[in-house]
PALO-451306 format. One record per residue: residue in three letters; x negated, y negated, z negated of N, C-alpha, C in turn. Coordinates in steps of 0.001 Angstrom, whole numbers, plus 500000, padded with zeros to 6 digits. Atoms other than C-alpha are relative to their C-alpha. Layout:
<recs>
AlaXYZXYZXYZ
...
</recs>
This chain:
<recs>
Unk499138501197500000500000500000500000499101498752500000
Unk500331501098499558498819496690501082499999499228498812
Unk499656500950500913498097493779498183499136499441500215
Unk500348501106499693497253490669497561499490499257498516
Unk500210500375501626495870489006494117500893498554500107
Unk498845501309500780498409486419492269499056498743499669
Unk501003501364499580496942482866492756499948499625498448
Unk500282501108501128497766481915489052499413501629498646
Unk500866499674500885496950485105486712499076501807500448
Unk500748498550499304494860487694489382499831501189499847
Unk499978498588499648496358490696489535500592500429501166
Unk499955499855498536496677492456492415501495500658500134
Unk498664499867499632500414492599493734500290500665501377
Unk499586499471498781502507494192496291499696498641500858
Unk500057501242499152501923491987499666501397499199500407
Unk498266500344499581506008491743500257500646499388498353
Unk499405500599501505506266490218496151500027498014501036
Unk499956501726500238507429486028496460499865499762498866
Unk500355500325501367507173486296492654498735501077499722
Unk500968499026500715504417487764490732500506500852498835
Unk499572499129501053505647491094488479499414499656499176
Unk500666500181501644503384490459486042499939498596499308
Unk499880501403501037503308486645485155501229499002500490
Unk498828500678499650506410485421487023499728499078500965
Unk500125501244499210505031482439488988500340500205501278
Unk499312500073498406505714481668492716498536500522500268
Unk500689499388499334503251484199494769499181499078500998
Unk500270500376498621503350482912497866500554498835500195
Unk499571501235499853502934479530498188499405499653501138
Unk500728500647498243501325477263501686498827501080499791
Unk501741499155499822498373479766501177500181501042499858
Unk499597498091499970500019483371501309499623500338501128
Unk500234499265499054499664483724504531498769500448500167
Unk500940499672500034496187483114504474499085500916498929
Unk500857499270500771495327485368501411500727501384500411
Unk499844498711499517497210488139503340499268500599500698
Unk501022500018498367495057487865506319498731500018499352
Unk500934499493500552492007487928504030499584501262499799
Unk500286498501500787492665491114501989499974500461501329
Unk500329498803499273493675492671505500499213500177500091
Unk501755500183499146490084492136506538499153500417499356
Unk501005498987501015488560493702503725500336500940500083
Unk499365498661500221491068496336503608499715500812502096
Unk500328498894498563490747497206507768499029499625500996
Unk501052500443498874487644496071509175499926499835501710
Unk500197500044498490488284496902512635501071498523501190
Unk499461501383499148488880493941515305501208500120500120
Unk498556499855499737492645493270516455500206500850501599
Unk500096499479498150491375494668520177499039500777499828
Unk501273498877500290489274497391521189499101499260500558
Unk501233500913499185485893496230522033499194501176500477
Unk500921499356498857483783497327525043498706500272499460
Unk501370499294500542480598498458525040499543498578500704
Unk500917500892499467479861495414527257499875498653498736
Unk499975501222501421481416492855524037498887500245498739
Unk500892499792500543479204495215522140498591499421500023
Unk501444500109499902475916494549523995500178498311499655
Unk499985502009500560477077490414523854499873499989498238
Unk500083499926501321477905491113520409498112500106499363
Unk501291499361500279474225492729519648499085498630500274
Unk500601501344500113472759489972521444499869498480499680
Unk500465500957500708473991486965519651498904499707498740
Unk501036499489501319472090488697516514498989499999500328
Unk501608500101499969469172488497518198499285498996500653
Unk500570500472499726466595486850519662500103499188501695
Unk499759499274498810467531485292523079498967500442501051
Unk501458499362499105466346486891526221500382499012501120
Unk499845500591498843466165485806529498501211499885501219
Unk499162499919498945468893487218531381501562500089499146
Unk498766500420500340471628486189528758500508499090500428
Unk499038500756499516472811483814530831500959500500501050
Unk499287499289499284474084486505533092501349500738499178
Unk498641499242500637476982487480530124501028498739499598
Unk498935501146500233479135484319530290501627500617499754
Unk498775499480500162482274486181530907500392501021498920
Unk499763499167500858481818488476528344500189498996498651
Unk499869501115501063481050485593525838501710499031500421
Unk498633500868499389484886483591527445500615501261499192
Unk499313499184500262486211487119526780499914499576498010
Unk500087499969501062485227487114523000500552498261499309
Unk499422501370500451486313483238522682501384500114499910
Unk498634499746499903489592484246523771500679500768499117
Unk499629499223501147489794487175521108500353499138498583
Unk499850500694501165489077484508518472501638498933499940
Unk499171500430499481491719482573519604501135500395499651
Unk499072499555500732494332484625519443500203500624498561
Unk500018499436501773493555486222515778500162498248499774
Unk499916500810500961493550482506514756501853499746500531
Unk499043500366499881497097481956516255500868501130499404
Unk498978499092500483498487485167514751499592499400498452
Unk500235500503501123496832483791511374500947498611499535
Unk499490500978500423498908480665511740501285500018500291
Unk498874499755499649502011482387513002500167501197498390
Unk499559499780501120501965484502509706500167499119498997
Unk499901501007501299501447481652507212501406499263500421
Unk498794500519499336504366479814509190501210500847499634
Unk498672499228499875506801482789508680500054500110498172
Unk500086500029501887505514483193504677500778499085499994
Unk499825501542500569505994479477504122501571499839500150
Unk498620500657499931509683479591505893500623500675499196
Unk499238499494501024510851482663503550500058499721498945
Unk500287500069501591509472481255500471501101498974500125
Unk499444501215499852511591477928501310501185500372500073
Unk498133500072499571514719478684502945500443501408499666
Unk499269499102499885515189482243502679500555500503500549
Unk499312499939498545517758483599504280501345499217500487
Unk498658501153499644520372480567504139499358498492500345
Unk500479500722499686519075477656506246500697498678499893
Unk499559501408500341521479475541505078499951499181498404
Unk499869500606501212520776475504501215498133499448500442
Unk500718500698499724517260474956502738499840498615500351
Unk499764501503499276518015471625504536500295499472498725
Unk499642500693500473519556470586501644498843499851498545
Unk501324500135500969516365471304499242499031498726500858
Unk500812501246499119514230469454502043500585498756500017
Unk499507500919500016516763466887502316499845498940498785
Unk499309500293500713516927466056498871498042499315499492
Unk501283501030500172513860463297497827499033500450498930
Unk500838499830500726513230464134494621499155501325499982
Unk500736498457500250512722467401495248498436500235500875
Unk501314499626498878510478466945498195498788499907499439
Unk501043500778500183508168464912496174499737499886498556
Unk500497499297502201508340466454492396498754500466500044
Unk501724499599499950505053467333491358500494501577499434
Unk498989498785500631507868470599489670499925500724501370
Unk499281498991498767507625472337493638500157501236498959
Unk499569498397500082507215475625492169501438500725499434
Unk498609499670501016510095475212489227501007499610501105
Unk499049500199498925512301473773492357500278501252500976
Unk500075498763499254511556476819494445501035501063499266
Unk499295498924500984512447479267491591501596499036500404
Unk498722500342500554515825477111490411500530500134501394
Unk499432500113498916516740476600494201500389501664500501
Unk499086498053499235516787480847495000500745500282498726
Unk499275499939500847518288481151491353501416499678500346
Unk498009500450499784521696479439492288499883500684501547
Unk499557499118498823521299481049495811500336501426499768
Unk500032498893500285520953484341494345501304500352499064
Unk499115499937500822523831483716491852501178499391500540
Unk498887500849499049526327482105494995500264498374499263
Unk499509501240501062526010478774492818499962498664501060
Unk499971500718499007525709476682496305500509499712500587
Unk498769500792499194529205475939497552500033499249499509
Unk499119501129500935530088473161495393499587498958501021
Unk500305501128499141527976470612497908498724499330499037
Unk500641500690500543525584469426495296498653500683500164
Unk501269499386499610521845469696495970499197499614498451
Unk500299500158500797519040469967493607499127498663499544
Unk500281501058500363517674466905491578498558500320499280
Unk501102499811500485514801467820489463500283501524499215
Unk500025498996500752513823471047488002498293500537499016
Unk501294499813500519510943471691485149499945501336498839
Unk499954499266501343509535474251482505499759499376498918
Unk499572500703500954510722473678479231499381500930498954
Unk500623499517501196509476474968475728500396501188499805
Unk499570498168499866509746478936475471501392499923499200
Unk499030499585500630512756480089473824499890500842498389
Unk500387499217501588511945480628469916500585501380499620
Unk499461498627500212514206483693469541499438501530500846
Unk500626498681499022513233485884472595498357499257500199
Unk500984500096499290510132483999473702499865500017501548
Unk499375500004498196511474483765477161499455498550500297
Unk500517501691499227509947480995479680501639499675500661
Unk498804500654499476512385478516480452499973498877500985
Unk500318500776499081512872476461483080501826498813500348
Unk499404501059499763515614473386483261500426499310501347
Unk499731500336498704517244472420486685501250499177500002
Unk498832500734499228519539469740487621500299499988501505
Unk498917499744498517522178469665490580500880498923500069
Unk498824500426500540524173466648491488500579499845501335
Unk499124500407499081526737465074494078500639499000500017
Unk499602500875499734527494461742494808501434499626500643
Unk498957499981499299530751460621495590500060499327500882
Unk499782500500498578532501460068499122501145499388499961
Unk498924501044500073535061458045499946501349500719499142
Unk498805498627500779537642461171498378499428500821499656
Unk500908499104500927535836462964495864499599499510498740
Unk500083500140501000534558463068492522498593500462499930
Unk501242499626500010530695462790491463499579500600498962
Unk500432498770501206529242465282489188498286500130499738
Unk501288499131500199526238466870487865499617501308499318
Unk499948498692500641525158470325486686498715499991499669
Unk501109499534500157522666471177484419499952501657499349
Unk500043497961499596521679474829484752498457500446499062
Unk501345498822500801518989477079482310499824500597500223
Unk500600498559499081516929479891483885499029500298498257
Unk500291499469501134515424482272481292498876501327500757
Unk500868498760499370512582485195482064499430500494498948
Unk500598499328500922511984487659479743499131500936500435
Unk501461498916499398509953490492481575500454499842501006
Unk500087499694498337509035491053485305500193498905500211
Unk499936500821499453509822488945487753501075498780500189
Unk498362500390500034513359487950487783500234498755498859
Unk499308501214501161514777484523486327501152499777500142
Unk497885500263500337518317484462485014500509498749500026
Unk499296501032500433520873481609484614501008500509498875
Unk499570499807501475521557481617481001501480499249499798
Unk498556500669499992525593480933480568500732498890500987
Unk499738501069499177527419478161482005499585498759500167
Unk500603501567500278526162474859483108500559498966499382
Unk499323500795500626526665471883481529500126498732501246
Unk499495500797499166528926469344483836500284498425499395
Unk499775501410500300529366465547483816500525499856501232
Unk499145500150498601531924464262486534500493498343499663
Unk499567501342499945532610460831487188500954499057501317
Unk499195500814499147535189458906489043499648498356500450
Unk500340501743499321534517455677491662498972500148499735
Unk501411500616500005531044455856491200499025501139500758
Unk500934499319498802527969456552493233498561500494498837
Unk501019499529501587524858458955490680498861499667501628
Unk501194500038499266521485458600492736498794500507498919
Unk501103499595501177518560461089490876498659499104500492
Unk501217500202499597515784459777493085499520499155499224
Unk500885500597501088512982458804490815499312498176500377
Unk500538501368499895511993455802493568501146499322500235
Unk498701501164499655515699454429493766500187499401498834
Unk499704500354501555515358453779489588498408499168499947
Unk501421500573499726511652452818490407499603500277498528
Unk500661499333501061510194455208487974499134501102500691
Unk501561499277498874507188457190488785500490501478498922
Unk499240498044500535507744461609488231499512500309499348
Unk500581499224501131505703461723485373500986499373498812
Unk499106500280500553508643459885483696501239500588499407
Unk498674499304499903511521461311484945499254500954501548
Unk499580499300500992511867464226484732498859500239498583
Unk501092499790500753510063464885481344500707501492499765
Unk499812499069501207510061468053478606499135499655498912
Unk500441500140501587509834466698475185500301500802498871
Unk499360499575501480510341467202472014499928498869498582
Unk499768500922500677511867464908469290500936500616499035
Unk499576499527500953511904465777465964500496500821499576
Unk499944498094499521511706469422466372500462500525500760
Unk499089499237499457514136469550468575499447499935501976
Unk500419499746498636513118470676472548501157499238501033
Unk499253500597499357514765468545475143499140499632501590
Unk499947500303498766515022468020478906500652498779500285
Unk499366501506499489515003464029479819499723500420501411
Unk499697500104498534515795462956483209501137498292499707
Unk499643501186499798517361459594484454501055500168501082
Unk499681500129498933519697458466486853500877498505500572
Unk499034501439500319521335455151488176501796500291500903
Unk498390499359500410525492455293488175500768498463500156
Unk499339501125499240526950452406490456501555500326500017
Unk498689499925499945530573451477490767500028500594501862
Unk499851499677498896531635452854494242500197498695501293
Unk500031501325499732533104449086495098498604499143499970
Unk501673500755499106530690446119496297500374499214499012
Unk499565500532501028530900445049492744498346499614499421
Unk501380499910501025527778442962490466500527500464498520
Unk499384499722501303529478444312487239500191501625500200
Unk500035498638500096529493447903485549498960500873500980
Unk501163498892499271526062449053487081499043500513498772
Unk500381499438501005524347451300484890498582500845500288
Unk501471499280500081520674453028484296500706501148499089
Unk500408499901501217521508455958482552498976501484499680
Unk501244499027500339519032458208480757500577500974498848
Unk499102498607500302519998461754479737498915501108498867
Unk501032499571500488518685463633476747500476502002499755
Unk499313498686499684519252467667477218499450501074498645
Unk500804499206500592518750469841474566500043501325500120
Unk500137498923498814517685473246476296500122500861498458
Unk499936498728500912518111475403472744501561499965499697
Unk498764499404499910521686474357472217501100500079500751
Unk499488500290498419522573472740475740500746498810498900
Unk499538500949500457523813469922473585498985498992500832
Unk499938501007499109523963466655475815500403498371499727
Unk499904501612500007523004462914475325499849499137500618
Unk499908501129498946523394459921477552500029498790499439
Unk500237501440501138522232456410476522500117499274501242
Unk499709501077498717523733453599479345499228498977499367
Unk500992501409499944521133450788479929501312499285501350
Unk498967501065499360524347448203481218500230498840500271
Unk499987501471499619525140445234482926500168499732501485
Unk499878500083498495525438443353486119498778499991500292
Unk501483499988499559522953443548488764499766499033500433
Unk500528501417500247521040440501489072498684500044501120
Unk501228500577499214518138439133491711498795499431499149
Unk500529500429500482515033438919489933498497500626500323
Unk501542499525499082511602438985491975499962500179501363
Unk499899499426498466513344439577494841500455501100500262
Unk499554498497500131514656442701493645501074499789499175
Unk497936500243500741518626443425492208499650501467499044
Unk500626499208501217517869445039489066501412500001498884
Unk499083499623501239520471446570486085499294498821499006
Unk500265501601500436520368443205484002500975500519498295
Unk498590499192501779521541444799480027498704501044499054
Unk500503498626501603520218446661476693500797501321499895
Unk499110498700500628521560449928475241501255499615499877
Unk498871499826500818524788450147475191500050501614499063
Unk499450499128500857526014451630472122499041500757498815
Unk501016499477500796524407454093469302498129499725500516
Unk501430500762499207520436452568469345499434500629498186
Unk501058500234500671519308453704465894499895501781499652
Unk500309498411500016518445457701466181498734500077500790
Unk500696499505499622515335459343467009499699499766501350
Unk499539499905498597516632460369470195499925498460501054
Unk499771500956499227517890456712471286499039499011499752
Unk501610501086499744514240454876470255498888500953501421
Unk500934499401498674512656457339472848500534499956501167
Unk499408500513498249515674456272475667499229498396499974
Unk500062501238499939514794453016474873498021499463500367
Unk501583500809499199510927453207475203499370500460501377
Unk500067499503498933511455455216478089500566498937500891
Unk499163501513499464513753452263479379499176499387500632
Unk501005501374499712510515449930479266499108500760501594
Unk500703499326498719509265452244481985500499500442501316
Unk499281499373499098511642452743484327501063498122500921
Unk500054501613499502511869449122486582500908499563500286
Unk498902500418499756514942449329487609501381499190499110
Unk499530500548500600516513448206484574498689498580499115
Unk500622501430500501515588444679483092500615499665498889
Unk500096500160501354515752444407479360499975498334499818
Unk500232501000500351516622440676478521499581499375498856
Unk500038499928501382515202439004475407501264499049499067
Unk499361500244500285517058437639473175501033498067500675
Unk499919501453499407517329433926474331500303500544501235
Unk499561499402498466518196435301477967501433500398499219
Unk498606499301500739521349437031476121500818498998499621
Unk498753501217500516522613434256473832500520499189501607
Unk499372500961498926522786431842477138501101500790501008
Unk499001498530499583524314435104478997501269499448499481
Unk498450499609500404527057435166476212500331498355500040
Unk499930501385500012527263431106476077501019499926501682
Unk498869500208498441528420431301480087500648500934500217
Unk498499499100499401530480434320479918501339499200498646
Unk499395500584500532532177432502476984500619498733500773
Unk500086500647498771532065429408479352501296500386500542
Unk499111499517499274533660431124482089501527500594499663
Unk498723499455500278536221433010479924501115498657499673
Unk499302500944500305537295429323478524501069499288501268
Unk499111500815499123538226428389481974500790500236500820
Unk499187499650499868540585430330482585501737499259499220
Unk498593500944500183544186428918483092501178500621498302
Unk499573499650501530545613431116479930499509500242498959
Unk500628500755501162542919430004477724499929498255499839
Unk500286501534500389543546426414478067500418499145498729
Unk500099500408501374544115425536474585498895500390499450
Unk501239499979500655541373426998473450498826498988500520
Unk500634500493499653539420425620475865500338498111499631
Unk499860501134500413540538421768475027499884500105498496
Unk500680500051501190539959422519471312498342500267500146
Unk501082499691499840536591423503472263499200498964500690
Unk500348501340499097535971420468474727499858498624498764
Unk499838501109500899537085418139471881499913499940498684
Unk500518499545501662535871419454468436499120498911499884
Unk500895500790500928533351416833468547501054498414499485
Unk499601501001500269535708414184468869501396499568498718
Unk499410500116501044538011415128465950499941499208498532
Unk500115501080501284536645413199463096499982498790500602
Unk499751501354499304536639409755465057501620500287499815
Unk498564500437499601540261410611465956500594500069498372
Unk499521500045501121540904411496462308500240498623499113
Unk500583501098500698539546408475461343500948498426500356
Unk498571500946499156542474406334463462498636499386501233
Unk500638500386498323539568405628466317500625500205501021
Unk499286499647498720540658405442470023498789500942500333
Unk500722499257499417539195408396471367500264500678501282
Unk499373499598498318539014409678475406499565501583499569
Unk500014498611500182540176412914475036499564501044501492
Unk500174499413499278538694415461477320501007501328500672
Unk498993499492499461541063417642479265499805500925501300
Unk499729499487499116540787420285481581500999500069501098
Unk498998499924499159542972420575485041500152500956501176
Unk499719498518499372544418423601486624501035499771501075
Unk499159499765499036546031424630489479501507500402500371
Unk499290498892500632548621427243488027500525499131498820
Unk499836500913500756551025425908485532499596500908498515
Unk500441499475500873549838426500481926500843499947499066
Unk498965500158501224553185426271479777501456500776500806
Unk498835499317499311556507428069480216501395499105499420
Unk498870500840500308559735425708480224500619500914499092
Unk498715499258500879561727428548478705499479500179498649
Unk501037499957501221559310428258475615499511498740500036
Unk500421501718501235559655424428474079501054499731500168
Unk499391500541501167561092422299472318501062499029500801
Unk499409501916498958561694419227474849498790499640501314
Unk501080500732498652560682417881478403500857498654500103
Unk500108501136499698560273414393479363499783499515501292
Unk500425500584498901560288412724482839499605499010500168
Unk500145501224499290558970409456484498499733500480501965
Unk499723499831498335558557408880488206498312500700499971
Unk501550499215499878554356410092487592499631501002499154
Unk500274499150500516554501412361484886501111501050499194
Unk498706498712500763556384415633483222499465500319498773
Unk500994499776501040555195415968479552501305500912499172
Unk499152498606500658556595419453477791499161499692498503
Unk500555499655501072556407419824474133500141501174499737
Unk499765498463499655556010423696473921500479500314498246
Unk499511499690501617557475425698470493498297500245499188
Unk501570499346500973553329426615469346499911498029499813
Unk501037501220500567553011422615468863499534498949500845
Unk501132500457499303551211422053471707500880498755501191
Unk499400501003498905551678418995474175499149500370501212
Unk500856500002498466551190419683477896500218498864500884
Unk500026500648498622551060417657481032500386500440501494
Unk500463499925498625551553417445484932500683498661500546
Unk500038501377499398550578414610486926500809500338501075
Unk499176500003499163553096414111489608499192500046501693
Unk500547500360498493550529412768492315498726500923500071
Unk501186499052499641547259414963491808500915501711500114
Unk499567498582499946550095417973491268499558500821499272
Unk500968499017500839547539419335488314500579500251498810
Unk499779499678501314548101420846484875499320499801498777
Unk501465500430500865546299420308481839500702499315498361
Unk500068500256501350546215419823477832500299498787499497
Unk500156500611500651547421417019476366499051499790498637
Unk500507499533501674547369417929472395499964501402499933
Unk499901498446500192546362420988471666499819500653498344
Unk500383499989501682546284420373467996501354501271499510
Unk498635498848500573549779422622467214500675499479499155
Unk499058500666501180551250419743465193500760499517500120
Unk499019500712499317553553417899467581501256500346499532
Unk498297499859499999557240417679466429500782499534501231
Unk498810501123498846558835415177469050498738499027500936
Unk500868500512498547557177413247472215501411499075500233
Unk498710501110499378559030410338474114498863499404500671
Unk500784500985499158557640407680476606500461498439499030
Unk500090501158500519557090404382475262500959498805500146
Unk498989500513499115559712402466477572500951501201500664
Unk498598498617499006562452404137480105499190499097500913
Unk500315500392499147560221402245482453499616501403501057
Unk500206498980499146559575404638485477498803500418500428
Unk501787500366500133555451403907485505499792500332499027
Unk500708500018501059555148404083482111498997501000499860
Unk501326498965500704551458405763480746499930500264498935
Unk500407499173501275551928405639477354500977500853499064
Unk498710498933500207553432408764475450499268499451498403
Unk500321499428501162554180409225471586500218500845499608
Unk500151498399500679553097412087469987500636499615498355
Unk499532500133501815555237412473466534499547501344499271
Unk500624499138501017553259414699463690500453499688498812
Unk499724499825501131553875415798460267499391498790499203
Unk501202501413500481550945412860459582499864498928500522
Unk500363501485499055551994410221461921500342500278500995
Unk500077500364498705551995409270465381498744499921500636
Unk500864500458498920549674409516468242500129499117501211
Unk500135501318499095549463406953470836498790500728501014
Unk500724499272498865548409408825474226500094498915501215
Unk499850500775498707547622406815477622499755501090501211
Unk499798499353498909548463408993480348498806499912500925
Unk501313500326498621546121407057483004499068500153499405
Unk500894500041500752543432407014480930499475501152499071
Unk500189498868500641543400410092478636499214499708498485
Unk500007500148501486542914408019475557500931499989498987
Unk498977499775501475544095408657472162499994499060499150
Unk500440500675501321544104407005468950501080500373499104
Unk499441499677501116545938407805465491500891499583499329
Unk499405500675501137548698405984463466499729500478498775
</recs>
């Protein structure tokens, strides 16, 4: 029987093994062919052709000395060029046929989709990819559509002592579909053969697009994927970024996955936020969301600092953050009370004080009060002034057509115009503490 020695612990194997019986690893890797074609050559000395007596005498006389009338064996020397020739093209037509069984096997379409698939091409894990990739072929685990993402060996198995090996699988969603991921455990206790230990563990997500590739997160593969261990416990990290499906800057996410391969217990720490232009590059713009003070979630987080695609703001970046989403939320048409208490907080002690003060006032498009909710409306020929039941005094100008805050204090009893003139600007506000004295055109106040 024909063999071949095992590249990683040299013992000599059948020549038809892809695994090695005795230490498990991948056999036959880009260089099987050529350590087949070796041993033959020890094992059957004789050429691939019969040789003449005339290749003989050429033969004889390169070994020696030359003579004179070797220039009369040209054709015999063409002949022997040509021999070499073909032995080197059968040498590179076996390594070619190794290389395609070790790969594809005999389904050329879960092949394409190993080649296809980035990280895999370009894991420094080929061999653990090889294995995990005939593992789910061998176990029909390759309809679902999802190709493989990273696959590594993980810390033996304390009970049996079994090598283990960790493989993710995912699938991005299409315009009708749902995106997932599978993580799958291979186990090898003797010989050659690696199992898939129970069922995988699934994550499925709706509207959104997963991407594993290590350069679409712009993290380098000694990152992601790792095999740690934190605080005794053995774990399979890995990363991935987890977009809304929509052409949305909001809800884009980094997130980083912590696996633990002894009880298949599964942690996920979202690095969140919108994505933001910064360098020239649109980067996840957000901290941890959520649990941040475990073991586990100080090693997502210093893994975080390494992985470019997310951008960690400091604190001062944040407050101003929440300052203009506060901002923005104020100026919205059914926060406009808040927002005019917020505009005019500074000018409350002046007005307390009976000062004339120009009250600041937002103006909306959309009306911001509901007639069927107050007290009393008021006309002139330029303005409509509602006193609503919360208190509050609103406005709308007749000629700009806008909306907008009078008082937003919540103390107003009664309102009136100053005259029955049809121009008139100035309104009174009646309170539990007085009268206000409002000028319409103007948007000053002052106190009785």
């Amino acid at each position: 029987m024909q063999e071949f020695e095992c590249p990683k612990c040299h013992k000599m194997i059948p020549m038809n093994a892809v695994f090695c019986p005795e230490c498990g690893s991948l056999a036959r890797d880009d260089m099987a062919g050529e350590q087949s074609v070796t041993k033959l050559s020890a094992t059957t000395p004789e050429p691939p052709f019969p040789v003449t007596d005339s290749q003989k005498a050429t033969s004889h006389d390169i070994h020696n000395e030359p003579t004179s009338n070797q220039s009369t064996n040209m054709p015999n020397g063409d002949f022997r060029t040509r021999n070499i020739l073909i032995a080197c093209l059968l040498v590179i037509f076996v390594i070619l046929f190794v290389v395609s069984n070790v790969f594809y096997g005999n389904d050329s379409k879960v092949g394409v989709e190993l080649t296809d698939s980035i990280a895999a091409s370009e894991n420094n894990n080929v061999e653990e990819l090889v294995i995990f990739k005939r593992a789910l072929q061998d176990n029909g685990l390759i309809s679902d559509g999802a190709i493989p993402a990273y696959a590594i060996r993980v810390a033996r198995n304390a009970k049996n002592n079994a090598e283990r090996i960790v493989g993710i699988t995912s699938k991005t969603n299409t315009i009708s579909g749902v995106a997932f991921f599978k993580i799958y455990t291979l186990e090898r206790n003797n010989g050659s053969t690696w199992e898939i230990e129970g069922s995988p563990v699934t994550k499925t997500f709706n509207d959104r697009m997963l991407d594993f590739d290590h350069r679409s997160i712009m993290a380098e593969n000694n990152v992601v994927p790792q095999s740690t261990t934190i605080n005794g416990k053995n774990y399979f990290f890995f990363a991935y970024s987890d977009f809304p499906m929509a052409d949305s800057n909001e809800n884009a996410r980094v997130t980083l996955g912590l696996f633990n391969v002894d009880n298949q217990d599964l942690k996920l720490f979202n690095f969140g936020g919108s994505l933001k232009m910064r360098d020239g590059k649109k980067l996840v713009y957000g901290r941890l969301n959520g649990e941040s003070g475990s073991q586990e979630s100080r090693f997502a987080q210093s893994q975080a600092e390494r992985i470019k695609l997310i951008y960690i703001p400091t604190q001062e970046e944040l407050e101003a953050e929440r300052l203009a989403q506060e901002e923005a939320e104020l100026n919205e048409p059914d926060r406009a009370d808040d927002k005019w208490a917020h505009d005019n907080e500074d000018a409350q002690e002046d007005f307390a004080a009976g000062n004339e003060v120009e009250m600041k006032s937002k103006t909306y498009d959309t009306p911001i009060f509901n007639f069927k909710e107050s007290k009393k409306s008021i006309n002139n020929d330029n303005f409509t002034v509602v006193l609503a039941n919360n208190g509050n005094v609103y406005g709308f100008n007749k000629t700009t057509r806008k909306y907008y805050v009078i008082n937003g204090s919540g103390k107003a009893t009664d309102i009136g115009f100053a005259s029955d003139s049809g121009a008139e600007t100035t309104l009174n506000i009646k309170t539990a503490s007085g009268r206000i004295i409002y000028n319409l055109a103007t948007d000053r106040a002052r106190h009785e």
